[in-house]
PDB file with SEQRES, HELIX, SHEET and CRYST1 records, atoms N, CA, C and O in Angstrom:
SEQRES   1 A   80  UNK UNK UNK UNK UNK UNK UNK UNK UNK UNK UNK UNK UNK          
SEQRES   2 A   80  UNK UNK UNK UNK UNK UNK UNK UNK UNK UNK UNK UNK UNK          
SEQRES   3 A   80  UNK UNK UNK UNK UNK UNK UNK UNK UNK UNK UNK UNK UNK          
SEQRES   4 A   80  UNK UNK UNK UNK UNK UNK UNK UNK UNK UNK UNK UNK UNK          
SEQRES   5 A   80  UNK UNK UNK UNK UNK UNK UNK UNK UNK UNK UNK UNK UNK          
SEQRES   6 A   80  UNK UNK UNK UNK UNK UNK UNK UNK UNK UNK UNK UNK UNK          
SEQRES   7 A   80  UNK UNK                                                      
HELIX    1 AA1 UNK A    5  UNK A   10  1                                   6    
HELIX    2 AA2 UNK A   12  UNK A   21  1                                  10    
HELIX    3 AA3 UNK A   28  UNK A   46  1                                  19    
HELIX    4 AA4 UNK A   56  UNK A   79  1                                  24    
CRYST1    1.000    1.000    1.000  90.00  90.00  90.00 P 1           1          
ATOM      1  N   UNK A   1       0.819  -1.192   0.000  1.00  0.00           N  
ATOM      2  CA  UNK A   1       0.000   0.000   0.000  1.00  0.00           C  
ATOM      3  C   UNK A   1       0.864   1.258   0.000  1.00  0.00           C  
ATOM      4  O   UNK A   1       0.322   2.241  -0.505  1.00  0.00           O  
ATOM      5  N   UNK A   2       1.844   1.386   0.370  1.00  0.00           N  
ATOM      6  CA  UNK A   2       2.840   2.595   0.491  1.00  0.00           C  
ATOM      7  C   UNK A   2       3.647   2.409  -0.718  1.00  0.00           C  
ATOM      8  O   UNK A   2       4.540   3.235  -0.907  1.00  0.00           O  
ATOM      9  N   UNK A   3       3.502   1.554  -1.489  1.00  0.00           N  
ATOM     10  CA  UNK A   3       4.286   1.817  -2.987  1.00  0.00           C  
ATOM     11  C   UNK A   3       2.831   2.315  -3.872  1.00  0.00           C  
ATOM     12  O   UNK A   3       3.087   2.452  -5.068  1.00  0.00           O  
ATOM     13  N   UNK A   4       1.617   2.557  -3.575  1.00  0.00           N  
ATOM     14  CA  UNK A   4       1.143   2.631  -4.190  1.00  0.00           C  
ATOM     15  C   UNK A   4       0.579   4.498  -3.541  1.00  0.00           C  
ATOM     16  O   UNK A   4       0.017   5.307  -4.280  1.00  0.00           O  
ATOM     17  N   UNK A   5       0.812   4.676  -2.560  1.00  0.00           N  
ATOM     18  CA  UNK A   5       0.886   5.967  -2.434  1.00  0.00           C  
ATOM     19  C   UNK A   5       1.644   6.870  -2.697  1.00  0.00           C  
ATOM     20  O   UNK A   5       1.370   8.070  -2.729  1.00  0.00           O  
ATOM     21  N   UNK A   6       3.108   6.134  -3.002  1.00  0.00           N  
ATOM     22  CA  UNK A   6       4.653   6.806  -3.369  1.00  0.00           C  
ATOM     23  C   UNK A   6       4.224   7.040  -4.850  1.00  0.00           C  
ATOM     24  O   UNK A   6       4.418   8.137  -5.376  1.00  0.00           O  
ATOM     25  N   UNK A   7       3.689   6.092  -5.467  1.00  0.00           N  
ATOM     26  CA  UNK A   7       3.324   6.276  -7.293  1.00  0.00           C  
ATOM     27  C   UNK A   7       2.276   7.627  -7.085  1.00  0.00           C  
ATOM     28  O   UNK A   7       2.529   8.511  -7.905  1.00  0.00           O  
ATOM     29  N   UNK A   8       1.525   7.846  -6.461  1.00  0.00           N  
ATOM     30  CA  UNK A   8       0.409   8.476  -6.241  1.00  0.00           C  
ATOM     31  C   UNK A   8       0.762   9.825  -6.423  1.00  0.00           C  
ATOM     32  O   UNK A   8       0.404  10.520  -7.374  1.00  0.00           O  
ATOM     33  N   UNK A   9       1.483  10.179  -5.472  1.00  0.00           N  
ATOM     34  CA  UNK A   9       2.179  11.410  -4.520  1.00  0.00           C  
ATOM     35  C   UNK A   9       3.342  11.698  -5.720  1.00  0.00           C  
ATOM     36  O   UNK A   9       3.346  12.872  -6.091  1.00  0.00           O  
ATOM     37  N   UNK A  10       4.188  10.941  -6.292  1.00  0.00           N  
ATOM     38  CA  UNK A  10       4.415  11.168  -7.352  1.00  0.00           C  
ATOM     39  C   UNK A  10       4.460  11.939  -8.769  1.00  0.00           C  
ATOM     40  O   UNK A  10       5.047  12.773  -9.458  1.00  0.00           O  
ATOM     41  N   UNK A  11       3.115  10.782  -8.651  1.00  0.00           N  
ATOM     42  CA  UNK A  11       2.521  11.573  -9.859  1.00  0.00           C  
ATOM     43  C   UNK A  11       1.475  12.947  -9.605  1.00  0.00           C  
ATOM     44  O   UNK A  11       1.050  13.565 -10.581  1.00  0.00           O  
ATOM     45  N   UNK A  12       1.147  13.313  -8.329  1.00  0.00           N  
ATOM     46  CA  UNK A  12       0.718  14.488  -8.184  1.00  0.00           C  
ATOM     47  C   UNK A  12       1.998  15.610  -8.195  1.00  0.00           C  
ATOM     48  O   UNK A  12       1.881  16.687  -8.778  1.00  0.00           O  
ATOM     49  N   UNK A  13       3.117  15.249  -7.539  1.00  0.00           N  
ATOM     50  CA  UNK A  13       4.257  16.360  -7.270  1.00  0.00           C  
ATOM     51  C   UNK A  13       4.714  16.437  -8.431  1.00  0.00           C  
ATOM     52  O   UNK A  13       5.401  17.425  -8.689  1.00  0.00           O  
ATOM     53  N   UNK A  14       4.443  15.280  -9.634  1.00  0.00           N  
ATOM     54  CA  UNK A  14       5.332  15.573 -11.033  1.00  0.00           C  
ATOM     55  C   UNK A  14       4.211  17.265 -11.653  1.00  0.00           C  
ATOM     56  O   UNK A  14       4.472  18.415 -12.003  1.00  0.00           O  
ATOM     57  N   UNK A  15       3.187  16.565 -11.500  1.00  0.00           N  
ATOM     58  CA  UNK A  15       1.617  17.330 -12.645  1.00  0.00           C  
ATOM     59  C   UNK A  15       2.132  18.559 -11.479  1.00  0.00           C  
ATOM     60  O   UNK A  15       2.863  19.459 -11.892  1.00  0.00           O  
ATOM     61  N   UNK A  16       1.903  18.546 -10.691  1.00  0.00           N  
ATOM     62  CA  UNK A  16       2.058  20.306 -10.050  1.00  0.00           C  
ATOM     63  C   UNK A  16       3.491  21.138 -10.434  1.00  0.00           C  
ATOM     64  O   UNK A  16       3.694  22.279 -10.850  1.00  0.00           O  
ATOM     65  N   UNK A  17       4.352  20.039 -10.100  1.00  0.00           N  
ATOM     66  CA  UNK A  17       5.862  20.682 -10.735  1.00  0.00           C  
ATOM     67  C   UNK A  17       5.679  21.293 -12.103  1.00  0.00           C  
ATOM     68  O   UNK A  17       6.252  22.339 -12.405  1.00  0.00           O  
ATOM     69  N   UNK A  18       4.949  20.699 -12.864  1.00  0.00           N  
ATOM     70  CA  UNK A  18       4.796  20.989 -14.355  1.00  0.00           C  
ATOM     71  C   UNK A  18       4.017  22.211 -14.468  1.00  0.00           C  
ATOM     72  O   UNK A  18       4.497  23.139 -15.119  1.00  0.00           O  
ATOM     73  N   UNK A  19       2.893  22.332 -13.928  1.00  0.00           N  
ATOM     74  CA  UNK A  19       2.090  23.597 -13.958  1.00  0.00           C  
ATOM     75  C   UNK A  19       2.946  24.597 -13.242  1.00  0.00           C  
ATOM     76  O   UNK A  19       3.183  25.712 -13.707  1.00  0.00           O  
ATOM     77  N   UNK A  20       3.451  24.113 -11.969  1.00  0.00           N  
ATOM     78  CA  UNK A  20       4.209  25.323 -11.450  1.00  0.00           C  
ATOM     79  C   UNK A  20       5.586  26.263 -12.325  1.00  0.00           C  
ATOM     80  O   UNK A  20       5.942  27.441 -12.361  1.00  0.00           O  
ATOM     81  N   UNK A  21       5.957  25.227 -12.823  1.00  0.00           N  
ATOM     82  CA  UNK A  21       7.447  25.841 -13.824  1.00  0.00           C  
ATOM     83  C   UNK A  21       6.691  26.307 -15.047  1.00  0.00           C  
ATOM     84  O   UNK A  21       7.432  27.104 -15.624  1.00  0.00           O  
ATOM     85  N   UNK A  22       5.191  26.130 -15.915  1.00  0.00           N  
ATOM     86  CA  UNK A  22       4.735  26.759 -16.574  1.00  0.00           C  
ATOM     87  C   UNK A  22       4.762  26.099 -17.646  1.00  0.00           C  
ATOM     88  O   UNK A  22       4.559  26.534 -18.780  1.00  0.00           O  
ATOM     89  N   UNK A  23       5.201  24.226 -17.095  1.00  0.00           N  
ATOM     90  CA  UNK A  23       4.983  23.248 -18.282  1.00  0.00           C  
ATOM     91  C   UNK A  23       3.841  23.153 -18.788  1.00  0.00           C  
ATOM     92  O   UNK A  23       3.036  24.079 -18.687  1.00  0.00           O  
ATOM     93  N   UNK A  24       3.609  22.232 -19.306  1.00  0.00           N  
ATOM     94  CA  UNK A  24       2.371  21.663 -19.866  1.00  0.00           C  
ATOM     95  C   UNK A  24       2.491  20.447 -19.308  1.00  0.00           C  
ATOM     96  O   UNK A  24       1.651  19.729 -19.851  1.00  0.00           O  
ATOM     97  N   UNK A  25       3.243  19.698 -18.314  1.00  0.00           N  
ATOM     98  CA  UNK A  25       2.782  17.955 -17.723  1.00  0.00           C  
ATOM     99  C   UNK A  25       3.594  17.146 -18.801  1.00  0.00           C  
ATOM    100  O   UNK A  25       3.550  17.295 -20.023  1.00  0.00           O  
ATOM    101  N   UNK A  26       4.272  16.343 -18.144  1.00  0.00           N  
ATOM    102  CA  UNK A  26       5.069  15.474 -19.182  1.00  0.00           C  
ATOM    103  C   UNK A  26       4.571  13.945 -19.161  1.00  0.00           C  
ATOM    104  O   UNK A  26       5.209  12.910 -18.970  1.00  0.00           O  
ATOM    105  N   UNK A  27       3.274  14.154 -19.410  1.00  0.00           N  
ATOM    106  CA  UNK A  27       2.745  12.685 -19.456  1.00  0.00           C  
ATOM    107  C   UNK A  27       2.387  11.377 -17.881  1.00  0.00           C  
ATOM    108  O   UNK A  27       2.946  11.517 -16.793  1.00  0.00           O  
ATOM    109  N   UNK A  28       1.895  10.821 -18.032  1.00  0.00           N  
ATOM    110  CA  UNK A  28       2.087   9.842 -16.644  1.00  0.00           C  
ATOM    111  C   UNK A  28       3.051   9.444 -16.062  1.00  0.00           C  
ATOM    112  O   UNK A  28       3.376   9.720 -14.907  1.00  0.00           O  
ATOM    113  N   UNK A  29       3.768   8.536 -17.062  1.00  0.00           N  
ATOM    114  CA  UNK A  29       5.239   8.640 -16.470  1.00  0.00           C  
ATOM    115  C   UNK A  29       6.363   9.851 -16.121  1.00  0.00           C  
ATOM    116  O   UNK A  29       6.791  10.159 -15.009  1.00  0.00           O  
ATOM    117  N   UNK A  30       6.633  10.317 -17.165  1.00  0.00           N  
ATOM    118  CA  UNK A  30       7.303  11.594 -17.217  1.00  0.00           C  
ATOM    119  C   UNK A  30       6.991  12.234 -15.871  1.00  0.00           C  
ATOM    120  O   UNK A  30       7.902  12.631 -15.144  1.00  0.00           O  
ATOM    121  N   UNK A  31       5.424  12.358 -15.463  1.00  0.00           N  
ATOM    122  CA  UNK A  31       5.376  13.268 -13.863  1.00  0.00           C  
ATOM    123  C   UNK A  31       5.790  12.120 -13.082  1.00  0.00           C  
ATOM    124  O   UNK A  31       6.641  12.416 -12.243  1.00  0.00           O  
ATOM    125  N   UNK A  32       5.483  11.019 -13.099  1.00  0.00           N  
ATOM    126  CA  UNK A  32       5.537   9.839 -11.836  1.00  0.00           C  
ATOM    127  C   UNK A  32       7.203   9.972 -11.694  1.00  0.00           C  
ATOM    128  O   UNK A  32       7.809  10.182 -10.643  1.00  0.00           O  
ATOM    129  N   UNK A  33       7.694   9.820 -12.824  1.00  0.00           N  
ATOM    130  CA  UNK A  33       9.453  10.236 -13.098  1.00  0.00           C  
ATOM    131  C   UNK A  33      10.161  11.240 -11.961  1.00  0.00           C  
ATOM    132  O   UNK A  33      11.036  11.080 -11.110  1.00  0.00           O  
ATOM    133  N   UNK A  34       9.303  12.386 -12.406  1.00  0.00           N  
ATOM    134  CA  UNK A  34       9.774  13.612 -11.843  1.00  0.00           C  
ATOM    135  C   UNK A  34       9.467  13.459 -10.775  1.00  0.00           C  
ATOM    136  O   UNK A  34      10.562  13.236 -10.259  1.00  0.00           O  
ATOM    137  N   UNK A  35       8.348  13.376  -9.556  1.00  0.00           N  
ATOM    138  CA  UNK A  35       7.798  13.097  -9.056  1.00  0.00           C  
ATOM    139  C   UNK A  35       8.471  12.591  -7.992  1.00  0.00           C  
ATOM    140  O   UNK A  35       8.732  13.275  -7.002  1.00  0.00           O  
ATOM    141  N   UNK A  36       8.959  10.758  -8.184  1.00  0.00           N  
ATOM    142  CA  UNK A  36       9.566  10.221  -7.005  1.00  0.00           C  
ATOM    143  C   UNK A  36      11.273  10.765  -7.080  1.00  0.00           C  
ATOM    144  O   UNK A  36      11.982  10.690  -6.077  1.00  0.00           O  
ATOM    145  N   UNK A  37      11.798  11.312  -8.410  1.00  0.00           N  
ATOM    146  CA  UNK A  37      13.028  12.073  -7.946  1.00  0.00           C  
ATOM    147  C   UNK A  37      12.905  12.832  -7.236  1.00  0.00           C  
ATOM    148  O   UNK A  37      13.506  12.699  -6.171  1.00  0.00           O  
ATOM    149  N   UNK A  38      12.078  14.001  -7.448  1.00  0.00           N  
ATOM    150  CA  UNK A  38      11.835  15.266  -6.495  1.00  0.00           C  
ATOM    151  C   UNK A  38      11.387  15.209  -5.032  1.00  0.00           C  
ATOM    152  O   UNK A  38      11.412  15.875  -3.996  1.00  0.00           O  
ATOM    153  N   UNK A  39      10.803  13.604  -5.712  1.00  0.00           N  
ATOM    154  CA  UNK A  39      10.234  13.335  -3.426  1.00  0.00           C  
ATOM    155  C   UNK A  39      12.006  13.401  -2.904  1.00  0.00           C  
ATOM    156  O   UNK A  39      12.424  14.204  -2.069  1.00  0.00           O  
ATOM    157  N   UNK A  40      13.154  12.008  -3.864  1.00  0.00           N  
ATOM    158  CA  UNK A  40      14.490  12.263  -3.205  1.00  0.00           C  
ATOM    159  C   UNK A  40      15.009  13.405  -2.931  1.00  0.00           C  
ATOM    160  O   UNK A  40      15.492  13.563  -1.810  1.00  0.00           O  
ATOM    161  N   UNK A  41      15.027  14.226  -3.669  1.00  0.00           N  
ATOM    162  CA  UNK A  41      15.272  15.256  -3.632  1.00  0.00           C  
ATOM    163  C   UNK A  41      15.138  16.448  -2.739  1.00  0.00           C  
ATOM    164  O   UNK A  41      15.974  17.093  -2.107  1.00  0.00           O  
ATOM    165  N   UNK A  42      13.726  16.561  -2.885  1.00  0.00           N  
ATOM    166  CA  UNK A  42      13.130  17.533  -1.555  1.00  0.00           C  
ATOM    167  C   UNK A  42      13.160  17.096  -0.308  1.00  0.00           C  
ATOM    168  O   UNK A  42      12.837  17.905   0.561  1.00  0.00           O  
ATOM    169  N   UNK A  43      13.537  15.772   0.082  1.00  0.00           N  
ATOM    170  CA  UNK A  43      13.413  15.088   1.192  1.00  0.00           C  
ATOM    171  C   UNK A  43      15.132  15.251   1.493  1.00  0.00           C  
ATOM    172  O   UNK A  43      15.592  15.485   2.611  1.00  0.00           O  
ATOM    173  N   UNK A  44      15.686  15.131   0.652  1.00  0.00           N  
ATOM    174  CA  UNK A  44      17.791  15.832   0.867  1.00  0.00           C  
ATOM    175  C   UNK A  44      17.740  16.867   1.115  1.00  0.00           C  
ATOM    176  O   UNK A  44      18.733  17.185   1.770  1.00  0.00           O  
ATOM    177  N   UNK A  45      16.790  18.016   0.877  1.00  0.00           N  
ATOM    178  CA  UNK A  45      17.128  19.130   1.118  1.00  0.00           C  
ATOM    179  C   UNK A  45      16.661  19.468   2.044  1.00  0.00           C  
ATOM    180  O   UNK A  45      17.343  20.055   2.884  1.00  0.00           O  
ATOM    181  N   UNK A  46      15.391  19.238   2.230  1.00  0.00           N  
ATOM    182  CA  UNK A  46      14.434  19.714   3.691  1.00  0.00           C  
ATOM    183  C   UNK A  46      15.490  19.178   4.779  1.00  0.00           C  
ATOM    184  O   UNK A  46      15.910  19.889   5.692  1.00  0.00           O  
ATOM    185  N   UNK A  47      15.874  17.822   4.572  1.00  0.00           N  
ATOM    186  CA  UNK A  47      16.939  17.240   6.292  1.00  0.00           C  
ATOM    187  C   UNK A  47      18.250  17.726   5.793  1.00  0.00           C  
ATOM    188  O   UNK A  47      19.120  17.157   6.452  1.00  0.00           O  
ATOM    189  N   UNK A  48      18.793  18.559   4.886  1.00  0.00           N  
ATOM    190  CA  UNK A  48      20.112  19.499   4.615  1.00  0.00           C  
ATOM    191  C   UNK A  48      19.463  20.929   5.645  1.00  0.00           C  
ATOM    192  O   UNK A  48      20.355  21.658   6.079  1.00  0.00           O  
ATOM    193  N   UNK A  49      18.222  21.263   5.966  1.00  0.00           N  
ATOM    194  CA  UNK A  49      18.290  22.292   6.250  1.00  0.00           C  
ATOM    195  C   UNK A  49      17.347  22.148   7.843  1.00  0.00           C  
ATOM    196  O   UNK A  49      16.717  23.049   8.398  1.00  0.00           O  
ATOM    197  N   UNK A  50      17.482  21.037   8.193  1.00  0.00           N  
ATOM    198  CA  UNK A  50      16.917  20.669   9.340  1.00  0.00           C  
ATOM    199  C   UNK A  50      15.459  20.549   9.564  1.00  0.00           C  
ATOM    200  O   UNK A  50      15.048  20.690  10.716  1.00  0.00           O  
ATOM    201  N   UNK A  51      14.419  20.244   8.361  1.00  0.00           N  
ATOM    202  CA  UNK A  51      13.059  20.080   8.706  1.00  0.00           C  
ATOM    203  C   UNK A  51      12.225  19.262   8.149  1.00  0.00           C  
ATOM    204  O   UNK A  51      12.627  18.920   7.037  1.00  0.00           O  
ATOM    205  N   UNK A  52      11.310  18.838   8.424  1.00  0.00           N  
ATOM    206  CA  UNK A  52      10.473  17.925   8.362  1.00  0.00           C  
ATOM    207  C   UNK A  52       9.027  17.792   7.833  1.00  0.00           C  
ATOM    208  O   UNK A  52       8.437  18.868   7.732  1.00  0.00           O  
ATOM    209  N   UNK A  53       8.434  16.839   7.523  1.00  0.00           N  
ATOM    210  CA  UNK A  53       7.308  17.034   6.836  1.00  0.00           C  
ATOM    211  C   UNK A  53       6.769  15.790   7.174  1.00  0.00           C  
ATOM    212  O   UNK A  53       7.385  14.796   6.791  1.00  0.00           O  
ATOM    213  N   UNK A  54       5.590  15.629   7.909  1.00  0.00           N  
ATOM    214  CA  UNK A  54       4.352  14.342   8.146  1.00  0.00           C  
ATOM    215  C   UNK A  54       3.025  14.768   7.615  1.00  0.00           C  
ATOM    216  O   UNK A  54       2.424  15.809   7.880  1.00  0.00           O  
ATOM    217  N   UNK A  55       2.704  13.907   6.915  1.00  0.00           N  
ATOM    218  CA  UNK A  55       1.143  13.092   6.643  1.00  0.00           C  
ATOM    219  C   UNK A  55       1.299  13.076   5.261  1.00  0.00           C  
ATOM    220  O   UNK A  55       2.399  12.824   4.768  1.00  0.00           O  
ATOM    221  N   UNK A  56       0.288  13.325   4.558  1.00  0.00           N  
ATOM    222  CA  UNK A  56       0.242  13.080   3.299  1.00  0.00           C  
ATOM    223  C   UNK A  56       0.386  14.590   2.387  1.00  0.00           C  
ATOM    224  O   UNK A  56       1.060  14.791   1.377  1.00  0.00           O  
ATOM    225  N   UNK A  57      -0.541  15.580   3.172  1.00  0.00           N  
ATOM    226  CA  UNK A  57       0.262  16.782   2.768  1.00  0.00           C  
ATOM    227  C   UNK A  57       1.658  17.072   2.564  1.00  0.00           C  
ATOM    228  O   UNK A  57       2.421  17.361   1.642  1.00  0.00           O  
ATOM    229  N   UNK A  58       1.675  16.879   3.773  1.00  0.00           N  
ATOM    230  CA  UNK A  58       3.594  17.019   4.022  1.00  0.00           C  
ATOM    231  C   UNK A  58       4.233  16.573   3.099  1.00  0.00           C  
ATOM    232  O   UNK A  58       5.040  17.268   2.482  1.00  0.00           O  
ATOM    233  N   UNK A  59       3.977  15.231   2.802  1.00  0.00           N  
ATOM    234  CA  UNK A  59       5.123  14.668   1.723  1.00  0.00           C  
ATOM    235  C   UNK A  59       4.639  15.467   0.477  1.00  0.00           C  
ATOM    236  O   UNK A  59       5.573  16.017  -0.106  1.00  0.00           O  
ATOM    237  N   UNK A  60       3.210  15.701  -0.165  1.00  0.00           N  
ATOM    238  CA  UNK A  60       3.419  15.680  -1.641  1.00  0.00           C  
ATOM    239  C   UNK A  60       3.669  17.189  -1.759  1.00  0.00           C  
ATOM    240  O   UNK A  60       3.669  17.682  -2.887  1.00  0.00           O  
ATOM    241  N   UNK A  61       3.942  18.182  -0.380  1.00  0.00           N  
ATOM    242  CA  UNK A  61       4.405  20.082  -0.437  1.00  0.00           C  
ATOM    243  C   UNK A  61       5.910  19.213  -0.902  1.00  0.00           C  
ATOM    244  O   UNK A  61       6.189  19.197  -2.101  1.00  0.00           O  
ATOM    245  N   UNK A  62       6.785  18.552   0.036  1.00  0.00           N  
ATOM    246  CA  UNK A  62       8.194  17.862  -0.103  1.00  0.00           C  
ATOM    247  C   UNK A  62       8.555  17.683  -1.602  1.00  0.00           C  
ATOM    248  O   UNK A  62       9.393  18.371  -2.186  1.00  0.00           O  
ATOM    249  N   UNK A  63       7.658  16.446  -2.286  1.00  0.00           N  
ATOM    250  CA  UNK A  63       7.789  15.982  -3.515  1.00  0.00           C  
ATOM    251  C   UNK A  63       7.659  17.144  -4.118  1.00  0.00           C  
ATOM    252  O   UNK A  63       8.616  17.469  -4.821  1.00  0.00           O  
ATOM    253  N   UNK A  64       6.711  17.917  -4.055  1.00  0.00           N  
ATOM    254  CA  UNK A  64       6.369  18.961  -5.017  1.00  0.00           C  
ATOM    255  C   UNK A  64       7.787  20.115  -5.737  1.00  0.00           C  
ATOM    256  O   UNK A  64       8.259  20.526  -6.797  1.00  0.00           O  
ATOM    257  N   UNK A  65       7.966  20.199  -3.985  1.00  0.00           N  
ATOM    258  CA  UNK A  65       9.389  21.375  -3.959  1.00  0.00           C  
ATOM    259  C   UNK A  65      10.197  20.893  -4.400  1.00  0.00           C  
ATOM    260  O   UNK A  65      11.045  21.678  -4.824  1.00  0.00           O  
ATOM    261  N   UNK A  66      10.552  19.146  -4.641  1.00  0.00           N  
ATOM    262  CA  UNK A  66      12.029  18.786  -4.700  1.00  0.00           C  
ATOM    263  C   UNK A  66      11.546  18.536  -6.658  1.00  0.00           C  
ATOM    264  O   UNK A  66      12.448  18.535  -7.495  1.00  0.00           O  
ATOM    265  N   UNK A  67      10.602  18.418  -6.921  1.00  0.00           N  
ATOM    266  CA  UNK A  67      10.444  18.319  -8.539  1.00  0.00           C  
ATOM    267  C   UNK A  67      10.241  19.440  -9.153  1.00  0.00           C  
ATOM    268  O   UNK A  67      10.111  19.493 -10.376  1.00  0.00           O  
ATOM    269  N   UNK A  68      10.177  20.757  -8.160  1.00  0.00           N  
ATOM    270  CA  UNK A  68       9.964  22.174  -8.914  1.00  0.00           C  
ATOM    271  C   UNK A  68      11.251  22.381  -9.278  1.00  0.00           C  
ATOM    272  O   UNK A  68      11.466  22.735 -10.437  1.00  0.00           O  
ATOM    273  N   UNK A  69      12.596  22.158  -8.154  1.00  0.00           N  
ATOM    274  CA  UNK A  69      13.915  21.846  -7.901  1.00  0.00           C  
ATOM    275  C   UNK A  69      14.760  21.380  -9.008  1.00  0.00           C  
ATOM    276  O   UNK A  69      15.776  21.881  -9.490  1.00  0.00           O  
ATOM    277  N   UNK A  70      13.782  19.761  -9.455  1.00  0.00           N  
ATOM    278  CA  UNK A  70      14.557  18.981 -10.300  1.00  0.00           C  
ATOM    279  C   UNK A  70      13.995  19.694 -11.903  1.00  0.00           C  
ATOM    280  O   UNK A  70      14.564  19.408 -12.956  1.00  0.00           O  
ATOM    281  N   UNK A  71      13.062  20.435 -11.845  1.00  0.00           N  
ATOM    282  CA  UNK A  71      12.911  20.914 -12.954  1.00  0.00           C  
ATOM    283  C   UNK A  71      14.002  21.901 -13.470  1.00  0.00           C  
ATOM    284  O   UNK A  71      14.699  22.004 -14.479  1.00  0.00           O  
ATOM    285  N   UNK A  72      13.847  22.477 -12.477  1.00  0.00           N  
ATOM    286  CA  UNK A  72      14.585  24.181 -12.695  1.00  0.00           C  
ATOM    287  C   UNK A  72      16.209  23.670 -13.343  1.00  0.00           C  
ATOM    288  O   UNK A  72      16.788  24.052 -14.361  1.00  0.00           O  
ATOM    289  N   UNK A  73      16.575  22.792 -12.427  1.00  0.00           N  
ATOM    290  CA  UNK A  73      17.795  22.429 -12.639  1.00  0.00           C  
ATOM    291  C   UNK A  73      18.300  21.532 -13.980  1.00  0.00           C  
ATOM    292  O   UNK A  73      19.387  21.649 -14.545  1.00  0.00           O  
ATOM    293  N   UNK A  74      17.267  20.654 -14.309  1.00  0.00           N  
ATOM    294  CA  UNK A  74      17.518  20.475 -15.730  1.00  0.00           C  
ATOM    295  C   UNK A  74      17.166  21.697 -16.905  1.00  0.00           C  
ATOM    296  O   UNK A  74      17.870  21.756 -17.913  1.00  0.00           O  
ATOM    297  N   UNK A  75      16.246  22.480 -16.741  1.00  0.00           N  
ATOM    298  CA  UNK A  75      16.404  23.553 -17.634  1.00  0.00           C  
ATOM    299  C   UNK A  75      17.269  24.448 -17.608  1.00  0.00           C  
ATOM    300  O   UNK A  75      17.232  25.437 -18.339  1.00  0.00           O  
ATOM    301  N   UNK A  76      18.339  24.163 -16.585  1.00  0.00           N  
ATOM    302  CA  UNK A  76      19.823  25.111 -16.608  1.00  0.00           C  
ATOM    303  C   UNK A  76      20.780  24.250 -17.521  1.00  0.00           C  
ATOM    304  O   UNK A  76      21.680  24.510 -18.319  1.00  0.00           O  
ATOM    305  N   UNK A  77      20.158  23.072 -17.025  1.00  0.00           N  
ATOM    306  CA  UNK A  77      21.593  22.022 -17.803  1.00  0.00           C  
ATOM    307  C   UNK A  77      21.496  22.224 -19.102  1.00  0.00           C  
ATOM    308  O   UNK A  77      22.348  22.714 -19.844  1.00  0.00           O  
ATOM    309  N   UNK A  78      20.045  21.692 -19.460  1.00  0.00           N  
ATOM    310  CA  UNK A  78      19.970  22.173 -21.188  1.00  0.00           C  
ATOM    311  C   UNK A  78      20.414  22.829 -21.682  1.00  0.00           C  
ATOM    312  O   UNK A  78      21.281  22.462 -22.475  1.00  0.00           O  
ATOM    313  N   UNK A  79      19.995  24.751 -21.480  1.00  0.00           N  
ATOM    314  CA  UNK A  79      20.603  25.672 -21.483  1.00  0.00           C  
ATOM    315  C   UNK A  79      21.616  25.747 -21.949  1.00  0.00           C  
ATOM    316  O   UNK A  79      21.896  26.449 -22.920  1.00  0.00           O  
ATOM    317  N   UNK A  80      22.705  24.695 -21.050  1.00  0.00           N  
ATOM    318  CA  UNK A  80      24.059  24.948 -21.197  1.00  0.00           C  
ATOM    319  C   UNK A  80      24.990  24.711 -22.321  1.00  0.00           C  
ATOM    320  O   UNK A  80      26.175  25.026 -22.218  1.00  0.00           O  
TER     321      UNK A  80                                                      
END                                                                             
């Protein structure tokens, strides 16, 4: 049941990352993609800066921030 909330939460933090950076959504996978990176992600940075996040909110604000994160940062790489 918790792999199936991690896909979930996922794929909500991918679809919001996408609207938030001013994508258009990179498909099911593509957000589920983004999604459980950005959960790693935002979850390295939140305990890099000493804080925490419980329930189900908590994690998919986490996922959300760490795939707005993983966005930004591949559109620098491209860029480059």
């Amino acid at each position: 049941m918790d792999l199936l909330w991690f896909c979930l939460i996922g794929i909500a933090a991918g679809w919001l990352a996408g609207r938030i950076m001013k994508g258009g959504g990179y498909g099911l996978w593509g957000d589920l993609i983004i999604g459980v990176i950005g959960a790693g992600l935002g979850g390295f940075v939140f305990s890099l800066l000493g804080l925490a996040a419980y329930g189900l909110i908590g994690r998919l604000v986490v996922a959300t921030i760490g795939a707005v994160l993983l966005i930004w940062i591949l559109r620098k790489l491209k860029k480059a």
